[in-house]
C-alpha positions as CSV (number, residue, x, y, z in Angstrom):
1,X,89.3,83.9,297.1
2,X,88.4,82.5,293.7
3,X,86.7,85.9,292.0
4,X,90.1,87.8,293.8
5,X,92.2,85.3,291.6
6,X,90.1,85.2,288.9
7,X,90.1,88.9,288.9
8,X,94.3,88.8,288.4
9,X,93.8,86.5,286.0
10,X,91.6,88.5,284.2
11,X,94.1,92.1,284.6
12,X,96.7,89.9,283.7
13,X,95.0,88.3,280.1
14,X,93.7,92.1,279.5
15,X,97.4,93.6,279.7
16,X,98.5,90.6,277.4
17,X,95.9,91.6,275.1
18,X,97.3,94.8,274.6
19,X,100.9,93.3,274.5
20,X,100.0,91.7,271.2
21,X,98.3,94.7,269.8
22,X,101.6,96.5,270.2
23,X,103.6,93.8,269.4
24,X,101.8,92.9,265.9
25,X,102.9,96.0,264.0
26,X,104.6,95.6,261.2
27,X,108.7,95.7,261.4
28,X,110.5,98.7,260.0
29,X,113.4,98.8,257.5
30,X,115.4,101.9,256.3
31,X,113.8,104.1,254.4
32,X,114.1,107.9,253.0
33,X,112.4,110.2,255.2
34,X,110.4,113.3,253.9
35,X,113.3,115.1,254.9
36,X,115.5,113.4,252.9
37,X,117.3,111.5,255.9
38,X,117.3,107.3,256.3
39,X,115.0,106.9,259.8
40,X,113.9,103.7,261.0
41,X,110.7,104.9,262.2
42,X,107.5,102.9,260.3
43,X,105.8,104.7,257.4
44,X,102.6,105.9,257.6
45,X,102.1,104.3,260.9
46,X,101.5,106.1,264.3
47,X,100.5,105.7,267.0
48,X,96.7,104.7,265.8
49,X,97.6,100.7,267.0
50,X,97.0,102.5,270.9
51,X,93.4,103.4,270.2
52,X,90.1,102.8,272.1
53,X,88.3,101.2,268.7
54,X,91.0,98.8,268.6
55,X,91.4,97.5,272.3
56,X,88.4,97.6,273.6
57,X,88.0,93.9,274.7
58,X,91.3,94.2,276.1
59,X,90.5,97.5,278.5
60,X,87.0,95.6,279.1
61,X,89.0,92.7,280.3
62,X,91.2,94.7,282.9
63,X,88.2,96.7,284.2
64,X,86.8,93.5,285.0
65,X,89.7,92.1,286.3
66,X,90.3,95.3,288.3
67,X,86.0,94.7,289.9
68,X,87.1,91.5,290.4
69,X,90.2,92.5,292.0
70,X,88.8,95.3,294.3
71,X,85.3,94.0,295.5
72,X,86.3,90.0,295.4
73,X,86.2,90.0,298.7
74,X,82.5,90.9,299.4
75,X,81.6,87.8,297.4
């Protein structure tokens, strides 16, 4: 019972971790695009904050969580 909920707990804190990945970008403001239109989108900023060399603890987290989750019950 305790590793199943340990292993929730675990998923949970690992999806949180990414949260505030994703949440700790910078805000935009208007700004001239290359095109010459105002966007809101973020310069110079993609989509590089969803990487594998930045959230690896979190993904390690959820994979244990997920262990935890699936084979709790053997233990």
């Amino acid at each position: 019972m305790w590793s199943i909920l340990t292993g929730a707990i675990l998923a949970i804190a690992g999806l949180l971790y990414l949260l505030r990945e994703a949440l700790r970008r910078r805000l935009s403001h208007p700004h001239q695009s290359e095109q010459g239109g105002k966007t809101l989108e973020p310069e110079g900023q993609g989509l590089h904050f969803l990487g594998l060399s930045r959230n690896w603890p979190g993904f390690v987290i959820i994979a244990v969580g997920i262990l935890l989750l699936a084979f709790g019950g053997l233990f």
